[in-house]
C-alpha positions as CSV (number, residue, x, y, z in Angstrom):
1,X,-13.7,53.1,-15.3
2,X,-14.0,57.2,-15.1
3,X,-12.0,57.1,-18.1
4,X,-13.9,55.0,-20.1
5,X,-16.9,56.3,-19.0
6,X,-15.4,60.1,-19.8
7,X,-14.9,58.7,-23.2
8,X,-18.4,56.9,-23.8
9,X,-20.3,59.8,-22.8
10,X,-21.7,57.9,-19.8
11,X,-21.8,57.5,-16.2
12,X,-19.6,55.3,-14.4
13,X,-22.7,53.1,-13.3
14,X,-23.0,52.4,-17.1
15,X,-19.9,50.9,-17.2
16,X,-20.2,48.7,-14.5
17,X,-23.2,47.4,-15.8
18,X,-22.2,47.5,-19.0
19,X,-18.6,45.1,-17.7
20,X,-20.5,42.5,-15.3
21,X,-22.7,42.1,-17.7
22,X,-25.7,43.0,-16.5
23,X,-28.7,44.7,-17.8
24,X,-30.8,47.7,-18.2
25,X,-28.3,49.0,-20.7
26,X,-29.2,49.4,-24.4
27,X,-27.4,47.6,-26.7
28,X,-26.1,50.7,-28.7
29,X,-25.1,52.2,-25.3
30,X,-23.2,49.1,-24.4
31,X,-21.0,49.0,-27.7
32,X,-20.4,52.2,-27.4
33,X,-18.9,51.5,-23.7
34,X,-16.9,48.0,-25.0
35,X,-15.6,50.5,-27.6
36,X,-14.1,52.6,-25.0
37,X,-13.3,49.9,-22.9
38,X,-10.9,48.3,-26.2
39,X,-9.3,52.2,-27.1
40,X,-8.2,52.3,-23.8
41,X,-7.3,48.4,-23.1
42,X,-9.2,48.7,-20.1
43,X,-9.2,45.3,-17.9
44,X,-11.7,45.6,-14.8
45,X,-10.3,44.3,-11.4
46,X,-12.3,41.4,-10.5
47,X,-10.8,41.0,-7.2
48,X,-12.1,44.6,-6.7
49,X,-15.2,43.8,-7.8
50,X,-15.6,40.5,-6.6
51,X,-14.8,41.6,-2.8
52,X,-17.4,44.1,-3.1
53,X,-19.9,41.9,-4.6
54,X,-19.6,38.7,-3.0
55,X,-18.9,38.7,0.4
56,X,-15.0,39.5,0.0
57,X,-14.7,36.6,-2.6
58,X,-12.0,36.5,-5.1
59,X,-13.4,33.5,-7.1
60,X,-9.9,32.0,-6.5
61,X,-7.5,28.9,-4.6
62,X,-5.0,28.3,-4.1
63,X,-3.2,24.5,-4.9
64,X,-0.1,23.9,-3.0
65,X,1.4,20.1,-4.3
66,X,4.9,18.4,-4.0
67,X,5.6,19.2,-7.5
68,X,3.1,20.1,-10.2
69,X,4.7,18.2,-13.4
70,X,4.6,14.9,-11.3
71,X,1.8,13.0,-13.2
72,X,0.0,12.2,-9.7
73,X,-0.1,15.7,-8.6
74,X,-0.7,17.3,-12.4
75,X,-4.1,14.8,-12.3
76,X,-4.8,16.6,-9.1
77,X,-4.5,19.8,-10.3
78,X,-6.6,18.8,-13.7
79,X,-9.3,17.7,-11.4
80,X,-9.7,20.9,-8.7
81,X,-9.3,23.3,-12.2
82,X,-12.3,21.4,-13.9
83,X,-14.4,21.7,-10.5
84,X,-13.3,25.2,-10.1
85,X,-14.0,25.8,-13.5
86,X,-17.2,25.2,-13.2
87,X,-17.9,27.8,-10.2
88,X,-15.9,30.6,-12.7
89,X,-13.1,30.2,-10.3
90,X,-9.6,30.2,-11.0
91,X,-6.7,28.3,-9.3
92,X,-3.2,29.2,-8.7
93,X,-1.2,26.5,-8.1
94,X,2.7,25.9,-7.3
95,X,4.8,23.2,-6.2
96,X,6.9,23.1,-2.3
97,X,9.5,20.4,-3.4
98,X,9.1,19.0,0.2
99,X,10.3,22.0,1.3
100,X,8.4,23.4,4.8
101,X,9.9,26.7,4.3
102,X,8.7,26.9,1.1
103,X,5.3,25.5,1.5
104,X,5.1,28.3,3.9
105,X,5.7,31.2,1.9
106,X,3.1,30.1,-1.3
107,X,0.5,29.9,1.6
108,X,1.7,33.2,2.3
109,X,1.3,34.5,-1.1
110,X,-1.5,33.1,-1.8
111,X,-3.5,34.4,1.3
112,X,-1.7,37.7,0.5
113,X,-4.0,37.6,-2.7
114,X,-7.0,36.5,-1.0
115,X,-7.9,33.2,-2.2
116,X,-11.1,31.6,-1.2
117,X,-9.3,28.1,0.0
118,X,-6.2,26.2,0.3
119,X,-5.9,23.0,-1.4
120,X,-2.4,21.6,0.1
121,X,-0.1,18.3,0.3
122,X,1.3,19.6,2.9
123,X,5.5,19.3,3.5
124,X,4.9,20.5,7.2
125,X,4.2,18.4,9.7
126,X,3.1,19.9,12.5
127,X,0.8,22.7,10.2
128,X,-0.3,24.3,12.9
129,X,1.1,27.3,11.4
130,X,-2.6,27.0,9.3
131,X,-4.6,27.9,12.8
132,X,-4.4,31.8,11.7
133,X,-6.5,31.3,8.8
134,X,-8.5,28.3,9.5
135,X,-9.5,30.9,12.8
136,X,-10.2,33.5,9.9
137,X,-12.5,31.1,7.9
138,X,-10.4,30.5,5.1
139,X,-11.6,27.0,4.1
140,X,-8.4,24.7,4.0
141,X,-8.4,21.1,2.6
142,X,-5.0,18.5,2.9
143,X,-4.5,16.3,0.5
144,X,-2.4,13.1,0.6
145,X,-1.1,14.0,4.0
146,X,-3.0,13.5,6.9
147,X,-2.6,16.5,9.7
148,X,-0.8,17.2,12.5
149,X,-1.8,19.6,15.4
150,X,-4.5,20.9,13.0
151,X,-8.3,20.1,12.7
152,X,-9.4,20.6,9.1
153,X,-10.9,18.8,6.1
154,X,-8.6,15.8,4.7
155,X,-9.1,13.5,1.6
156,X,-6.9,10.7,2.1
157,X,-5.8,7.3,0.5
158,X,-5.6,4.2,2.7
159,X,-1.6,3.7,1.7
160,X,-1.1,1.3,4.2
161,X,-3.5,-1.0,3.0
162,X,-2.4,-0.4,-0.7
163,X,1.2,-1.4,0.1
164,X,0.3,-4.2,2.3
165,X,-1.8,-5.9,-0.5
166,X,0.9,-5.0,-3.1
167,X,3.9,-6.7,-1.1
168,X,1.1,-9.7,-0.1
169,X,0.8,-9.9,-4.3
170,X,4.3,-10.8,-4.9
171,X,4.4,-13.0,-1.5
172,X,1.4,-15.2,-2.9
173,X,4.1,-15.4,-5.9
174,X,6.8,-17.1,-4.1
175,X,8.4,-14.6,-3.6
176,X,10.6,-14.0,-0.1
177,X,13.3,-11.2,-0.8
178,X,11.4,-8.5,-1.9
179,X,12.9,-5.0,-1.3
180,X,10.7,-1.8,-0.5
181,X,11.9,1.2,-2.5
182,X,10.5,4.4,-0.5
183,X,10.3,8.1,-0.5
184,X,11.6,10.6,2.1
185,X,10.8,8.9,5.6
186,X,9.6,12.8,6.5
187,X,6.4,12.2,4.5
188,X,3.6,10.5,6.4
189,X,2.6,8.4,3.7
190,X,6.1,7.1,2.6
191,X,6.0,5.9,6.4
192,X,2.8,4.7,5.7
193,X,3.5,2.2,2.7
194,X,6.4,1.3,4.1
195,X,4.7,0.3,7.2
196,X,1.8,-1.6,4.9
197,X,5.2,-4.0,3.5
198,X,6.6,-4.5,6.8
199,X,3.4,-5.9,8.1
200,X,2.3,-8.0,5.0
201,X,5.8,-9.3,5.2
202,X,5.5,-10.4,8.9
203,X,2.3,-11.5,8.8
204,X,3.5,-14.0,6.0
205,X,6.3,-15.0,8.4
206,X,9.2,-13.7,5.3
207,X,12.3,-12.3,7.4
208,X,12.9,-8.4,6.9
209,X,16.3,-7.9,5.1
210,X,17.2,-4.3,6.4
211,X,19.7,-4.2,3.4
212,X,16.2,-4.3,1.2
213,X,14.2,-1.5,2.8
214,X,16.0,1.6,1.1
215,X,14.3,5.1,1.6
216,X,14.8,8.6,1.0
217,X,14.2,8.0,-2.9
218,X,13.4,11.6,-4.6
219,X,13.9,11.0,-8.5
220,X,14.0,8.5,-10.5
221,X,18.0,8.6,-11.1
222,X,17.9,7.6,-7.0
223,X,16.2,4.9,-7.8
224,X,17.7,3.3,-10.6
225,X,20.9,3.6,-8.6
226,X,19.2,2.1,-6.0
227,X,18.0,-0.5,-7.8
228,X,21.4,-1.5,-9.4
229,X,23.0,-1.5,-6.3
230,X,20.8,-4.4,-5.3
231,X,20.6,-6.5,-7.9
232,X,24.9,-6.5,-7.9
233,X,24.7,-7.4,-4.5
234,X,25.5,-11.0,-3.1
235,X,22.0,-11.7,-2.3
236,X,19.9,-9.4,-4.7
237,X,16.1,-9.5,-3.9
238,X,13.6,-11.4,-6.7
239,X,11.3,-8.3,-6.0
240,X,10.7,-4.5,-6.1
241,X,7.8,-3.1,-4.3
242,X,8.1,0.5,-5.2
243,X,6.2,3.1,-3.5
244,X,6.1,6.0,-5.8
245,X,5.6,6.6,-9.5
246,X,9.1,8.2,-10.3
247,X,10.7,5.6,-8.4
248,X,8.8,2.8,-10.5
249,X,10.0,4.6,-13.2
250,X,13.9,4.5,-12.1
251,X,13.6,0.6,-10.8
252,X,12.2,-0.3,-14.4
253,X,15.3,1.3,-16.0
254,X,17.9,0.1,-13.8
255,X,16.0,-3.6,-14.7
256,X,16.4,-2.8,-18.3
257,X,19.7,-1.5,-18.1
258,X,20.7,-4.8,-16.6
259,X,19.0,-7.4,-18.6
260,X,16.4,-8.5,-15.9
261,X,13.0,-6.9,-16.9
262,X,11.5,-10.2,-17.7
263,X,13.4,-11.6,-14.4
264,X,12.4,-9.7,-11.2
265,X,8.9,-9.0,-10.5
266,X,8.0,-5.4,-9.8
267,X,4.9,-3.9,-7.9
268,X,4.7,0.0,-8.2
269,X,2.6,2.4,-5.9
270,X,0.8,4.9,-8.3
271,X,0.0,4.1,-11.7
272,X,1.7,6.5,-14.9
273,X,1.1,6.7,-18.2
274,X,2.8,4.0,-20.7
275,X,2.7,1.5,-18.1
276,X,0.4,-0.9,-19.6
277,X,2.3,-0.7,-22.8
278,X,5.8,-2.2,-21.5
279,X,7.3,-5.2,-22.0
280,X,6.4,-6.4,-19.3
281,X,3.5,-4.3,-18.6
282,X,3.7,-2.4,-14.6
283,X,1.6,-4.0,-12.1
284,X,0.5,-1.4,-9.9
285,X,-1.2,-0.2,-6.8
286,X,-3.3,2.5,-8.3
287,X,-4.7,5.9,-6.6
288,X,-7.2,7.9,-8.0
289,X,-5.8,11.3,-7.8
290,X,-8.6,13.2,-9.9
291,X,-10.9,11.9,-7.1
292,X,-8.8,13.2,-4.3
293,X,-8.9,16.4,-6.9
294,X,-12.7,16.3,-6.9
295,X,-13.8,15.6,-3.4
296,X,-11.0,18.4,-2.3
297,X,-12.2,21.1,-4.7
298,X,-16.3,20.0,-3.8
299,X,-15.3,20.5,0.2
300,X,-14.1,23.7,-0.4
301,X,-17.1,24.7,-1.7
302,X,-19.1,23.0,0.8
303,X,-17.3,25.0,3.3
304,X,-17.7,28.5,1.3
305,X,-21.3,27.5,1.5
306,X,-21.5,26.2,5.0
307,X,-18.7,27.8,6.9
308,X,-19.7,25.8,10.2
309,X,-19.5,22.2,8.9
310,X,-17.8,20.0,11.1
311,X,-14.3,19.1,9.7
312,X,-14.3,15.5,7.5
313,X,-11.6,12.8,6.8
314,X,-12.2,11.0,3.1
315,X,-10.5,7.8,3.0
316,X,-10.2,6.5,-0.6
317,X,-9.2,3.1,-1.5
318,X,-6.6,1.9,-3.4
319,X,-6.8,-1.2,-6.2
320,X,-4.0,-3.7,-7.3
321,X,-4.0,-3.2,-11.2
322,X,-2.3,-6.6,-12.6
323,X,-0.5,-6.3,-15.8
324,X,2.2,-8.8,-15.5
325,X,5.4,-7.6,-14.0
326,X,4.2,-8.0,-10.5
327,X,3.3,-11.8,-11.5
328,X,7.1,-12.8,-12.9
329,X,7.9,-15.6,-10.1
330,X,11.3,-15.9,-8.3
331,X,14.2,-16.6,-10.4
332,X,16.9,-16.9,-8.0
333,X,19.7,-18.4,-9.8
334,X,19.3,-15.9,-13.1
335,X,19.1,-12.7,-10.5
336,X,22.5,-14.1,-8.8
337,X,24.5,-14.6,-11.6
338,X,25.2,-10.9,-11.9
């Protein structure tokens, strides 16, 4: 800023008016400053700035997700950019790959930087590693994954009843063999659908084939492998209930690869794009991630706000989308002649 003062023949108070945009600076003055500012590529520091001027703001977040080109948490992202957005705030984002270690270190980066709040789906479980800068004031919001030794803001989707009214959907079909695709058993609400198909499946009095609960699914090559491996079996299931987008993804594959798309019913937890326009089209348990986005990004600004509001838990519901492959009824013989 000396410089481009030294340059524009004015003081250095000139210039900061002149780059946060404020006034009491004639026009002529000003272009003569932006002038400078351009000969010399001069960018200000608006953390600098923004500490000084706000509190020690940055007017930034941080996003900590499982992985960021996963449609789910991409629609996440979309929706804490747009509310940040609109605050002039700016979000950093990056993806822990179920990783605790490495969860740990982007929260340790990003607080290096000063952000204003952590947004996280958290691969730790306890996070109690948080306390430090929850005790500091730094307003923290999880997301997807309930807590563990920690008291903070949560916005949370109520899995359990999502998967028990997806596996109750193909039971009301006829259907009794119905396998449970999951993700890793470390994440609490891989536990938590699987938990919602155990019980729909007891309650209806079907028996629970351990060979059809298979878990610890991370891509959709694990599940289409997964998927094959059942259906060549001696007693192959009529049903999928998958619990995660990229497993649907791999199951449908593995079905088409096979012939039996039009055969075995599937039920998918999280909805993706195309999956109305398949033949047959996904029935799914859908989520509304830009509304877990939203309500995470608004809380953090509630907090920033209000620093000594009580810490909330946001339960969103789920809704059974039907589109057809979910309503295929049990073809027994066809599945078993593989």
């Amino acid at each position: 800023m000396r410089d481009v003062a030294a340059l524009a023949g004015v003081s250095i108070k000139t210039v900061s008016r002149v780059v946060n945009g404020e006034t009491g600076v004639s026009v002529a003055m000003s272009e003569r400053v932006k002038a400078a500012a351009l000969e010399l590529s001069f960018q200000p520091d608006l953390i600098a700035g923004n500490l000084r001027r706000t509190g020690r703001r940055s007017r930034s977040l941080g996003l900590v997700l499982a992985s960021v080109d996963n449609p789910f948490c991409a629609s996440i992202h979309r929706a804490v950019e747009d509310v940040a957005h609109s605050r002039a705030v700016a979000v950093f984002s990056a993806s822990t790959d179920e990783s605790p270690e490495r969860e740990r270190a982007l929260v340790a980066a990003f607080t290096a930087r000063r952000v204003d709040g952590l947004i996280i789906s958290t691969a730790c479980a306890p996070q109690d590693y948080l306390q430090p800068e929850v005790d500091a004031g730094t307003p923290i919001v999880l997301v997807d994954r309930p807590p563990v030794n920690l008291t903070v803001d949560t916005v949370l989707v109520d899995n359990t009843a999502g998967a028990r009214g997806a596996t109750a959907h193909l039971l009301r079909r006829g259907h009794r063999r119905i396998a449970f695709l999951g993700d890793l058993t470390t994440i609490a609400t891989a536990r938590d659908r699987r938990n919602g198909y155990l019980l729909a499946m007891r309650t209806a009095g079907a028996p629970v084939d351990p060979a059809l609960v298979v878990e610890n699914l991370r891509s959709v090559d694990d599940a289409f492998e997964a998927v094959q491996r059942l259906l060549r079996a001696p007693e192959p299931p009529t049903a999928l209930f998958t619990s995660q987008n990229l497993v649907t993804i791999g199951a449908i594959r593995a079905l088409r690869s096979l012939g039996l798309h039009h055969d075995v019913a599937v039920v998918g937890f999280d909805d993706f794009d195309l999956a109305d326009l398949l033949d047959p089209a996904v029935t799914v348990v859908a989520q509304d991630p830009v509304a877990i986005g939203r309500t995470a990004a608004e809380r953090v600004f509630a907090r920033l706000e209000e620093p000594h509001l009580p810490p909330a838990e946001t339960l969103l519901p789920t809704r059974l989308v039907v589109r057809g492959s979910g309503e295929i009824m049990p073809r027994p013989a066809i599945v078993s002649a593989l």
